[in-house]
C-alpha angles and dihedrals in degrees: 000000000000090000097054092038089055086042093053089050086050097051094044096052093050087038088049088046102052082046104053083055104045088046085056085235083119137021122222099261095050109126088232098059090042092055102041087053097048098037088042088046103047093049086051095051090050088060084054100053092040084048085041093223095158087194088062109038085052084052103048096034089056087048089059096047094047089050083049090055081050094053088049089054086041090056097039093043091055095041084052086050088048083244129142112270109271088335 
């Protein structure tokens, strides 16, 4: 139970997330849409590993890394505005 219920958190934050930026309420750099993909991610990923679906772990596990290149373009985009670090 523990498992589905972390899963579902997971899916929701990643599905939220898609949502928000395709609604235009965010852009791709804002700090929301970049936490929500990586957190939700990650967390699925964890199922993954715990379910031992090797598809899945290689797919969630690549989502998060590609949100962490995004938090890296993020940081250096506002340092290169003079603005606060993803704030």
């Amino acid at each position: 139970m523990v498992i589905q219920t972390i899963s579902v958190i997971g899916a929701c934050m990643v599905l939220a997330a898609y949502g928000l930026i395709q609604s235009g309420i965010w852009r791709e750099l804002d700090a929301g849409y970049l936490a929500l993909n990586v957190i939700g991610s990650l967390l699925l990923g964890v199922v993954a590993v715990v379910e031992r679906q090797v598809g899945f772990v290689l797919l969630e596990f690549a989502w998060a890394g590609l949100a962490l290149l995004g938090v890296a373009r993020a940081v250096k985009a506002r340092r290169q505005a003079g603005t606060a670090p993803l704030g």
